[in-house]
C-alpha positions as CSV (number, residue, x, y, z in Angstrom):
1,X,0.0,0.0,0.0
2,X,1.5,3.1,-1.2
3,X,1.0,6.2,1.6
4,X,1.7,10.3,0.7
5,X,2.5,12.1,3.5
6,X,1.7,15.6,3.5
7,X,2.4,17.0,6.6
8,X,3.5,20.2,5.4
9,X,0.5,21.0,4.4
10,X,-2.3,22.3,6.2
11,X,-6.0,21.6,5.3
12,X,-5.8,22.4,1.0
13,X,-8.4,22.6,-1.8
14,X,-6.7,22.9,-5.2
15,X,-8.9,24.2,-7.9
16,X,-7.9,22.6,-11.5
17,X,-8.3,25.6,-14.0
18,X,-6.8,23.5,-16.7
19,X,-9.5,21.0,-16.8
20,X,-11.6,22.8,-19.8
21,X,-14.2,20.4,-20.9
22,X,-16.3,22.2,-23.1
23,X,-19.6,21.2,-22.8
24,X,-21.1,20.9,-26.5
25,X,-18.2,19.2,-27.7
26,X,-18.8,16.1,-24.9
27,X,-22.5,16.0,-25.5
28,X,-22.1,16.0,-29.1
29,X,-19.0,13.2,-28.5
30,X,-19.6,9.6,-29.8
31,X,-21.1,6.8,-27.7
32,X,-19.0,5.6,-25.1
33,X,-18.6,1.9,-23.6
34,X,-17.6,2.7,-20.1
35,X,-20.4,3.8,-17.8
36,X,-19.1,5.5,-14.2
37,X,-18.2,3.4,-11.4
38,X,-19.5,6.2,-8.9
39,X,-21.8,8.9,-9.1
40,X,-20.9,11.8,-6.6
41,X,-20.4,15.7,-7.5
42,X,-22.7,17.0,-10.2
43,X,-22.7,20.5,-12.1
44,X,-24.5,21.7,-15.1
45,X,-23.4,23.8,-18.4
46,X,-26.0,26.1,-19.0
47,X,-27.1,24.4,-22.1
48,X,-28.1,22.1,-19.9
49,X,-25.1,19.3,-20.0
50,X,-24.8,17.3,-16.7
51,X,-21.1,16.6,-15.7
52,X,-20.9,13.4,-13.5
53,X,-17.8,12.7,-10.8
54,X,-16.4,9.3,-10.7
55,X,-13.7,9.6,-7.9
56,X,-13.4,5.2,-8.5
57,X,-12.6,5.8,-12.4
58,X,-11.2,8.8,-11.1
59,X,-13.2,10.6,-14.5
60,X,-16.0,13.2,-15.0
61,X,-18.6,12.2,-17.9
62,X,-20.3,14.6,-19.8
63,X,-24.5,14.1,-20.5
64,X,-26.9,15.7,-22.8
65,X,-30.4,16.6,-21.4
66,X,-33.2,17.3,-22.7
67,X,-33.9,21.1,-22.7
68,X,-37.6,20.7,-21.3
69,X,-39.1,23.8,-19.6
70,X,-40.0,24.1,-15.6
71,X,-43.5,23.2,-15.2
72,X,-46.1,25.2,-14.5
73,X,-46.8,25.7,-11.2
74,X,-49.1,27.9,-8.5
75,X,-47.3,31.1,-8.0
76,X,-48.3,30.7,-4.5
77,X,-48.0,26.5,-3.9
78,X,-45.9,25.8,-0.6
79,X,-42.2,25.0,-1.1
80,X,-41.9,21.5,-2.6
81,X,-41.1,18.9,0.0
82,X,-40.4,15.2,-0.7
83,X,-40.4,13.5,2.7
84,X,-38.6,10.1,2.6
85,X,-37.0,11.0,-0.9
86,X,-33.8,8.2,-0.1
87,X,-36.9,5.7,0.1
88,X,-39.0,6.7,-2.8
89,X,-35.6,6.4,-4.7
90,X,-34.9,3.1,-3.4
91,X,-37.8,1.9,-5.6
92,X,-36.9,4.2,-8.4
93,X,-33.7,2.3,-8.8
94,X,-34.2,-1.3,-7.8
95,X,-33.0,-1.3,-4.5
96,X,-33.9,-1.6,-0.6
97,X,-35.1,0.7,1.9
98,X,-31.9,1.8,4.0
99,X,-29.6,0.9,1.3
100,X,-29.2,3.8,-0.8
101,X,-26.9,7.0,0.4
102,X,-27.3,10.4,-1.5
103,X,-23.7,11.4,-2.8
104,X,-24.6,14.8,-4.6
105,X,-27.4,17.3,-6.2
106,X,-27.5,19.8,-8.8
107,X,-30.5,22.3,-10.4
108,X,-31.3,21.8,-14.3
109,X,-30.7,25.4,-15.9
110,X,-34.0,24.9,-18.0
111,X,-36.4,22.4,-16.6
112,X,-35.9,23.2,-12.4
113,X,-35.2,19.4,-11.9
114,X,-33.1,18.0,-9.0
115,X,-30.8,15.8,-9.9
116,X,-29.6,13.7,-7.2
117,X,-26.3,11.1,-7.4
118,X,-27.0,8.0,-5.4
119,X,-25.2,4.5,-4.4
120,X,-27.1,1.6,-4.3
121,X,-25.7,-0.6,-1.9
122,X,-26.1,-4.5,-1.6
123,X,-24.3,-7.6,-1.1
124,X,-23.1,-7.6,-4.7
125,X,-21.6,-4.4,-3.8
126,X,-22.0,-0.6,-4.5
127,X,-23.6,1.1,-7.5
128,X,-24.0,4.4,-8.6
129,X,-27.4,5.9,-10.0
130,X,-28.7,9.1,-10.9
131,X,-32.6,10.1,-10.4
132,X,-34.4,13.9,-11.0
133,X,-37.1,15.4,-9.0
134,X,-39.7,17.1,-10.9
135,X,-41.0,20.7,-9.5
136,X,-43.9,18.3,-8.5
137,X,-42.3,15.9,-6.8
138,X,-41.8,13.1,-9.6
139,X,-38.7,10.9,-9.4
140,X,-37.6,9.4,-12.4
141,X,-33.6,7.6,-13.1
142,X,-31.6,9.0,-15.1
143,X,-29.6,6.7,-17.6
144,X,-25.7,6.3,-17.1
145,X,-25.8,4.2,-20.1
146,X,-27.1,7.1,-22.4
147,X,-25.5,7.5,-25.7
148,X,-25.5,11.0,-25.3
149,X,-22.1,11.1,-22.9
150,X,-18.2,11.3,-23.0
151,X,-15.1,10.8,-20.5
152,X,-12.6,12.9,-19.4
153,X,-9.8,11.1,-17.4
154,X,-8.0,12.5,-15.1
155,X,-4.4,11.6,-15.6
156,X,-2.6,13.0,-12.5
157,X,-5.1,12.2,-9.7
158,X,-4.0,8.9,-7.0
159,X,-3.9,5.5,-7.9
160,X,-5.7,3.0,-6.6
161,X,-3.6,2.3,-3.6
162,X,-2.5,5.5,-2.2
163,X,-3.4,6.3,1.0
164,X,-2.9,8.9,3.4
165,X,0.1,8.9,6.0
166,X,-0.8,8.1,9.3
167,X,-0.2,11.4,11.2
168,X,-1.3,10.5,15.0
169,X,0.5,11.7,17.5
170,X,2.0,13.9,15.4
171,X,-0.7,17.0,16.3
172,X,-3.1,17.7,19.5
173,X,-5.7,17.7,17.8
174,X,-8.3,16.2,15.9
175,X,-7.7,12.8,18.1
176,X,-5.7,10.0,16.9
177,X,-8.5,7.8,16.2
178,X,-9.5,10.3,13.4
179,X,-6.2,10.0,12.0
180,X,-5.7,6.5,11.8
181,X,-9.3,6.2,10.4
182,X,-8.2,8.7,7.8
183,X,-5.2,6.4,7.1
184,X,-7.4,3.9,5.2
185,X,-8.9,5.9,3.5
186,X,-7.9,6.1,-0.5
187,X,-6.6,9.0,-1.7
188,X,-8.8,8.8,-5.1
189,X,-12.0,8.7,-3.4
190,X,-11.2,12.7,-2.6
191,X,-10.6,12.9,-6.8
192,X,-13.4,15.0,-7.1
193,X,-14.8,17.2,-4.4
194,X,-17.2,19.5,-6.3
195,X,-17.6,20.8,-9.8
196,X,-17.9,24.0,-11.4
197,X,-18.5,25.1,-15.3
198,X,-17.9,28.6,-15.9
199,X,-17.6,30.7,-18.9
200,X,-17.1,27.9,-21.1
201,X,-14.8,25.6,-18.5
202,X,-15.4,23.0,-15.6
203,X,-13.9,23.5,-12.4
204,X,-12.2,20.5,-10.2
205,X,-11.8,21.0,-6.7
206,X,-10.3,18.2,-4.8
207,X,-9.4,18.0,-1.0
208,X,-6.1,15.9,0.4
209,X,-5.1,16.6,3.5
């Protein structure tokens, strides 16, 4: 098991400027074979492109949407609340009660949906899944497998078996259980923190500490 030790550095979050996905060129790319191994962070383009974190692939994929309009609603309905939304979802996508976690959310530009990233877990293991929330309250999945979608690898995030030093004892605080819990924790699965596309460009934030 490979460790990094970075105890010169204090708490860091590095924003990747260089990562310039545009966003027409990945919805318009060809049809790719892989599918994301994890669904976490999610941002949109304004043209309404959905950009998907995979901190296992250690990748963002690219999605066209449709460009529906918000419906229409009662200027003066109540604020939309969807009690037990983690177990109407766990229908949604084939799973149990108790066994999905909500990873990430973002706002379609055009339609008002809710996108929400999910893992489905089970004894085969964990998958990821994507569903949107109507204005309304309507859950629907979202396909991973759409032909609409591209991949962007990044090159220079942690393998697969990097992991943090161990750096208890080393500071008062937080407490050494934290640390060593940190320990075994893989590097990669802090690939992608959050995501950003502005003025033509997505922006990567990742955290190692």
């Amino acid at each position: 098991m490979k460790t990094v030790n970075v105890q010169g550095l204090a708490r860091v979050t590095i924003v990747a400027a260089a990562l310039a996905l545009s966003s027409s060129a990945h919805a318009e790319g060809k049809a790719k074979t892989d599918v994301p191994r994890y669904a976490g962070a999610l941002t949109f383009a304004p043209d309404g492109t959905l950009f998907v974190g995979d901190n296992i692939s250690s990748a963002v994929f690219a999605y066209k949407t449709d460009q529906a309009q918000p419906e229409q609603l009662d200027p003066k309905a109540p604020p939309l609340e969807v009690d037990s939304v983690d177990n109407r979802i766990a229908s949604i996508v084939h799973s149990k009660i108790g066994h999905i976690q909500i990873n990430g959310m973002a706002v379609h530009p055009t339609s008002r949906e809710n996108y929400l990233s999910v893992s489905r877990h089970s004894s085969g293991g964990v998958a990821p899944a994507i569903v949107k929330v109507s204005l309304t309250g309507k859950i629907n999945e979202f396909k991973l497998n759409s032909p609409a979608r591209s991949e962007f690898k990044i090159k220079d995030a942690p393998t697969a078996d990097q992991h943090f030093a161990d750096r208890a004892g080393q500071w008062p605080v937080p407490s050494p259980e934290r640390y060593h819990e940190k320990a075994t924790r893989p590097m990669r699965s802090l690939t992608i923190v959050d995501m950003k596309f502005h003025d033509g460009e997505l922006y990567i934030s990742w955290d190692f500490e």
